[in-house]
TIVO-2410 file (N, C-alpha, C; in nm, 3 decimals):
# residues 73
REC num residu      c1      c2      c3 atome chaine
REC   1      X   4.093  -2.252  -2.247     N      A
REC   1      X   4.145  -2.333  -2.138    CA      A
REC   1      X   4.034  -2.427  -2.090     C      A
REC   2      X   4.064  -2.513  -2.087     N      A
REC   2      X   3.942  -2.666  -2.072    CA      A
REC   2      X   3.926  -2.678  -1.937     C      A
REC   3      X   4.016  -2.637  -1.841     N      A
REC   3      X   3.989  -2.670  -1.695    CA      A
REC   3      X   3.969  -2.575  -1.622     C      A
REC   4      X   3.996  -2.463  -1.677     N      A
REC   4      X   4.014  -2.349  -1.620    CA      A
REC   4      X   3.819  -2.323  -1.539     C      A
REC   5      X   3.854  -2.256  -1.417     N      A
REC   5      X   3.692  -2.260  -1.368    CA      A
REC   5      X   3.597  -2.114  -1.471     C      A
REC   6      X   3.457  -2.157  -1.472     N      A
REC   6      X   3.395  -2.082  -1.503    CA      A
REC   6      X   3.353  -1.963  -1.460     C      A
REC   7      X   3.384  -1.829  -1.511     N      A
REC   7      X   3.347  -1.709  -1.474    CA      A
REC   7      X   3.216  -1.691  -1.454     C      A
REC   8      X   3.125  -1.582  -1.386     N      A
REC   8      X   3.024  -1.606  -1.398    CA      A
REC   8      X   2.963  -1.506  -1.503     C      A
REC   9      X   2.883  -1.492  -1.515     N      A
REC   9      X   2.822  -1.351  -1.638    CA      A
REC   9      X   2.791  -1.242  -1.531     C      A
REC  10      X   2.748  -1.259  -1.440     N      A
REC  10      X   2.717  -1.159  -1.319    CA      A
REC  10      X   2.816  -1.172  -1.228     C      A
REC  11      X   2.877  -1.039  -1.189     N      A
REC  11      X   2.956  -1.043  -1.059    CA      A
REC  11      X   2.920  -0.996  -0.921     C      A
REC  12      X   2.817  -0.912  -0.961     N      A
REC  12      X   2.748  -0.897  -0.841    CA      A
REC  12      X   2.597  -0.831  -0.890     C      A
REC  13      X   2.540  -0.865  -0.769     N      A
REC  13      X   2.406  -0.794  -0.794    CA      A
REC  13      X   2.325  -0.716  -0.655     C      A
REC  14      X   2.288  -0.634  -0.683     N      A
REC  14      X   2.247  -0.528  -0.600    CA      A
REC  14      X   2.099  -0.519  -0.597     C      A
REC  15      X   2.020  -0.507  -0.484     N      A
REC  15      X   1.854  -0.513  -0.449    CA      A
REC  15      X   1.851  -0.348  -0.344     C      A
REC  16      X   1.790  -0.256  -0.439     N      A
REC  16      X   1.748  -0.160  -0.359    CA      A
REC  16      X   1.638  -0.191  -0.328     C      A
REC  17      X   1.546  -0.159  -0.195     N      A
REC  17      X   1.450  -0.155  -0.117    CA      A
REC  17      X   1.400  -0.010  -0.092     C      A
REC  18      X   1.367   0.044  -0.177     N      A
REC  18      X   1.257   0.173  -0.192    CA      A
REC  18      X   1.158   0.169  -0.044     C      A
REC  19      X   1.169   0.243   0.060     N      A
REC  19      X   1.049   0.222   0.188    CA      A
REC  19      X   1.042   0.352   0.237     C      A
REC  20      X   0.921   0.331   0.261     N      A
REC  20      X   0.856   0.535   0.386    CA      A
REC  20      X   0.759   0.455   0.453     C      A
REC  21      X   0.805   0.465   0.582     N      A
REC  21      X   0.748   0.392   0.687    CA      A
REC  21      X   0.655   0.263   0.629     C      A
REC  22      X   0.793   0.167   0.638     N      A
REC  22      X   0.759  -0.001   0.643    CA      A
REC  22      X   0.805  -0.028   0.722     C      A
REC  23      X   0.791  -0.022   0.905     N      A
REC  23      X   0.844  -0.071   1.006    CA      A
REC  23      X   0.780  -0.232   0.975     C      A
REC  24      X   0.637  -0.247   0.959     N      A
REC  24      X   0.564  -0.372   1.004    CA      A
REC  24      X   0.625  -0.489   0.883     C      A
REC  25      X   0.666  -0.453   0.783     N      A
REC  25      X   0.689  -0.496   0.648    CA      A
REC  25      X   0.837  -0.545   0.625     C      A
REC  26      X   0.963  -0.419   0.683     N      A
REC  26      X   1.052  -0.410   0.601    CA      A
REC  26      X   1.141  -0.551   0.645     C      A
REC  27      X   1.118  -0.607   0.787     N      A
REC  27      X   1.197  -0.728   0.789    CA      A
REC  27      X   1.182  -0.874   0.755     C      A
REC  28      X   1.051  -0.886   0.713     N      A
REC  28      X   0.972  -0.975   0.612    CA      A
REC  28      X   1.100  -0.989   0.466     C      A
REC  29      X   1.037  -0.842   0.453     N      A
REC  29      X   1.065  -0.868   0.271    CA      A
REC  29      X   1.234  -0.824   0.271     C      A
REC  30      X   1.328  -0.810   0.371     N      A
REC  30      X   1.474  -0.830   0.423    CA      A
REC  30      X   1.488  -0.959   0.392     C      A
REC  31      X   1.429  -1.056   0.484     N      A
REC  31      X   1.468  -1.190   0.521    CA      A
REC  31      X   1.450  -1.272   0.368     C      A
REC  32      X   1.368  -1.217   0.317     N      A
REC  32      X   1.272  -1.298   0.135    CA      A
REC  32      X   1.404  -1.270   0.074     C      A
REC  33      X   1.474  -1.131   0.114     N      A
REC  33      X   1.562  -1.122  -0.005    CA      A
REC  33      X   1.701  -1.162   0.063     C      A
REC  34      X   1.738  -1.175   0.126     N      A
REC  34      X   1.835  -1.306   0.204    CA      A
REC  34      X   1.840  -1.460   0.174     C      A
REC  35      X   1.659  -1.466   0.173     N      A
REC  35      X   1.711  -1.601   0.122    CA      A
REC  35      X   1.673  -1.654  -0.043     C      A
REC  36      X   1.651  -1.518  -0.100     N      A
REC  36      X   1.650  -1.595  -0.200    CA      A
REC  36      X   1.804  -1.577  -0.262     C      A
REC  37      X   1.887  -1.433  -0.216     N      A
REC  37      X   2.011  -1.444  -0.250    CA      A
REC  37      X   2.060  -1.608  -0.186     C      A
REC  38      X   2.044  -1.636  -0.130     N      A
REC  38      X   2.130  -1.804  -0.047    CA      A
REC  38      X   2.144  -1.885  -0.240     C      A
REC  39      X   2.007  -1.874  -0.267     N      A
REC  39      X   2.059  -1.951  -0.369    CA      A
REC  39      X   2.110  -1.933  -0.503     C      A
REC  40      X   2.178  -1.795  -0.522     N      A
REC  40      X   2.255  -1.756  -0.649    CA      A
REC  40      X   2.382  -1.787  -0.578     C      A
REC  41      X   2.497  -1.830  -0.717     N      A
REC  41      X   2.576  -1.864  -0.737    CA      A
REC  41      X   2.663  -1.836  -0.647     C      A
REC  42      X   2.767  -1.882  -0.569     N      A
REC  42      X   2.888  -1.808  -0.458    CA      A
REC  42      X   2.951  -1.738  -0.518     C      A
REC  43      X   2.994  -1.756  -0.657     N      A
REC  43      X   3.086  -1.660  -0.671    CA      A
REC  43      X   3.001  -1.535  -0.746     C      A
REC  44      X   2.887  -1.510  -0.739     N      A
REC  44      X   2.846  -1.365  -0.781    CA      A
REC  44      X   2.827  -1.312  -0.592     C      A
REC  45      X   2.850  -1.193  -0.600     N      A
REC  45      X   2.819  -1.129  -0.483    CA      A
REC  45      X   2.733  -1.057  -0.466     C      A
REC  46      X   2.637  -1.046  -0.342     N      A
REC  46      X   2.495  -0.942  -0.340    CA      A
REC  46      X   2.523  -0.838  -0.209     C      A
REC  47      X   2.446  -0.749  -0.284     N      A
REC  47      X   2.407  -0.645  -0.124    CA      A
REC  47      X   2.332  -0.626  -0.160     C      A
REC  48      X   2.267  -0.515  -0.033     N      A
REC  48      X   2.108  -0.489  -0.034    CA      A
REC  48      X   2.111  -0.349   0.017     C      A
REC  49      X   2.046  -0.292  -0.047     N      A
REC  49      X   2.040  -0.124  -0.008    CA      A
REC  49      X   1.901  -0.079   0.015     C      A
REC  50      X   1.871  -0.040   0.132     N      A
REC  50      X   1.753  -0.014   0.191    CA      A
REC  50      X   1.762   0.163   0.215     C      A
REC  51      X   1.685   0.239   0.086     N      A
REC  51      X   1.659   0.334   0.118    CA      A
REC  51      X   1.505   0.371   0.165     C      A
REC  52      X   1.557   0.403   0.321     N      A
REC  52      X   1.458   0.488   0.422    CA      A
REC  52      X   1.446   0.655   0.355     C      A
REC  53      X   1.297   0.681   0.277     N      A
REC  53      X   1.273   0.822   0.247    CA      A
REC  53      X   1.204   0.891   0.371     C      A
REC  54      X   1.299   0.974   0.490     N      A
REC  54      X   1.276   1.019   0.538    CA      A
REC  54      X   1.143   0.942   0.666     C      A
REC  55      X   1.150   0.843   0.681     N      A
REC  55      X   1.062   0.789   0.789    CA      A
REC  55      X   1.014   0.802   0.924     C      A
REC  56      X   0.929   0.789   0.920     N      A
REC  56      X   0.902   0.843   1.085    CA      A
REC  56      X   0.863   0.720   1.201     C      A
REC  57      X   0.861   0.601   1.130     N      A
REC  57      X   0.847   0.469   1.217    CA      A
REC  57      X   0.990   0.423   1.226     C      A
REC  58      X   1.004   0.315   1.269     N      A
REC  58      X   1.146   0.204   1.301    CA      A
REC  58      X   1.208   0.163   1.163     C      A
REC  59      X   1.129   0.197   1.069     N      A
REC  59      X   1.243   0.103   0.924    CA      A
REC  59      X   1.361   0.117   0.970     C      A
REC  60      X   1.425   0.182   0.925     N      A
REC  60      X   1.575   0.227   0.872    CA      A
REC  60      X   1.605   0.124   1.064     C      A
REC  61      X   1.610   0.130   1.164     N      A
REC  61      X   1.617   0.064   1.263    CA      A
REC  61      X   1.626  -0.066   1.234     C      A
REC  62      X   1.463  -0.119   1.188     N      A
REC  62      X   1.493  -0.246   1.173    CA      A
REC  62      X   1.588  -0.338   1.061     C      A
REC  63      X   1.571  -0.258   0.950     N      A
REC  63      X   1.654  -0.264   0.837    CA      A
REC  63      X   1.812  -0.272   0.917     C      A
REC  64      X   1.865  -0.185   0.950     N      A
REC  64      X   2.015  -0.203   1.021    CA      A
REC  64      X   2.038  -0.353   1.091     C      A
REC  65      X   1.930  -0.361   1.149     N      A
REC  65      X   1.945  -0.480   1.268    CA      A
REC  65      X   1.924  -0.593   1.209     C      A
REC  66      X   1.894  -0.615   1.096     N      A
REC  66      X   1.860  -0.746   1.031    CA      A
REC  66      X   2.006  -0.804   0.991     C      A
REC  67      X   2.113  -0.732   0.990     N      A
REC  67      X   2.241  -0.797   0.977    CA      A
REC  67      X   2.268  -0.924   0.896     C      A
REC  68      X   2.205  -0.822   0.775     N      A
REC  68      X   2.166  -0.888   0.616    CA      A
REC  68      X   2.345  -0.916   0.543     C      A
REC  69      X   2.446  -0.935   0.630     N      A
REC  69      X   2.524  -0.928   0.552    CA      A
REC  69      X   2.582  -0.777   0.531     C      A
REC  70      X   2.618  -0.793   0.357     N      A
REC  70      X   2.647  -0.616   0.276    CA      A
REC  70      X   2.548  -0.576   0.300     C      A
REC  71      X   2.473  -0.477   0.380     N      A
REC  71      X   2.335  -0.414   0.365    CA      A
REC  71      X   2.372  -0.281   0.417     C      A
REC  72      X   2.339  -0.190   0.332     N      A
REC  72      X   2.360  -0.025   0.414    CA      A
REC  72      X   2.236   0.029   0.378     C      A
REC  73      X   2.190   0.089   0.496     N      A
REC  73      X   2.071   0.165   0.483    CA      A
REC  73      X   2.097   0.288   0.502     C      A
***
């Protein structure tokens, strides 16, 4: 089909965030990966999964609040 729109090869892509107490860090490298998703394709879709191993500072806090979109921590 000649007009038909192009699929993409990726339909979605997923960024885990491995952290144990990165309060000072984790909304830095949130925001890096926000915007570098801005510039992949619209029709592939991203989330971001921020696993907190057991932390004893604010990550998993600040991680929530960054309201990254799909993001579950």
């Amino acid at each position: 089909m000649p007009n038909s729109p192009r699929q993409p090869l990726i339909e979605h892509i997923v960024t885990v965030v491995p952290s144990k107490d990165e309060a000072a860090l984790i909304g830095h490298c949130l925001q890096s990966i926000r915007n570098a998703s801005e510039l992949i394709d619209r029709n592939v879709g991203t989330s971001i999964v921020v696993v907190a191993d057991a932390c004893v500072d604010r990550t998993a806090q600040i991680a929530r609040r960054m309201e990254i979109g799909r993001a579950h921590v």
